[in-house]
N, C-alpha and C positions, 0 to 999 in steps of 0.2 A: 504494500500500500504506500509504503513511505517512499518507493522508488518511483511510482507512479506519480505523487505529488513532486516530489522531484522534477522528473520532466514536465509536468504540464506546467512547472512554475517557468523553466526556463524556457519553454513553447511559449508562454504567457508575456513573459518579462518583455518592455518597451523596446520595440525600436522603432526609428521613422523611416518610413518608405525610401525608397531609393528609387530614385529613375534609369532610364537604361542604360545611361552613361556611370551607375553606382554614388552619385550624390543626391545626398539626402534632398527630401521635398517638405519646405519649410512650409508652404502652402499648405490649409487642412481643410477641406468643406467639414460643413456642421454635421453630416451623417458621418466621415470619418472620426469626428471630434468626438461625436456620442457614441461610437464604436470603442473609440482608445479609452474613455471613459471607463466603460464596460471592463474594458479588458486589463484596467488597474485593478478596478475595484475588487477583479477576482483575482487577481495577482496578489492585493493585499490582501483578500483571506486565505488563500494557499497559504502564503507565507506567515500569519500570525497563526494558521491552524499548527504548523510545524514549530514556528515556536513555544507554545504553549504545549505540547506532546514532548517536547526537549525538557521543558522547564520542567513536567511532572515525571518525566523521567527521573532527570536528577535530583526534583526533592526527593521523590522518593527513594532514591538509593541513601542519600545522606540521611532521610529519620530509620533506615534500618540501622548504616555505621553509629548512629545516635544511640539506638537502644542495643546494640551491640557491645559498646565502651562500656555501659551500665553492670 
């Protein structure tokens, strides 16, 4: 699961269009704009989904060494 998130984050992750000559196209119509939109907003829950599965990883390893020292 966690590899899957993975890629779709970097599938996900911003970039600006490029034209055929490979420079970026600084120009955005409104339907791409509310596209890229889109496609943050799911980039930022990928990303805080993984963080937060990190973060309760590692409390939870630390309140076992916790009750372990005890």
């Amino acid at each position: 699961m966690i590899e899957n998130r993975t890629q779709e984050i970097k599938e996900t992750a911003f970039h600006a269009p490029e034209n055929e000559d490979g420079n970026e196209i600084t120009v955005i119509f409104k339907g791409d704009f509310e596209y890229l939109i889109r496609k943050c907003e799911r980039y930022d829950k990928l990303v805080q989904q993984s963080l937060d599965e990190a973060f309760e990883e590692h409390y939870n390893k630390a309140v076992e060494r916790g009750k372990e020292t005890k």
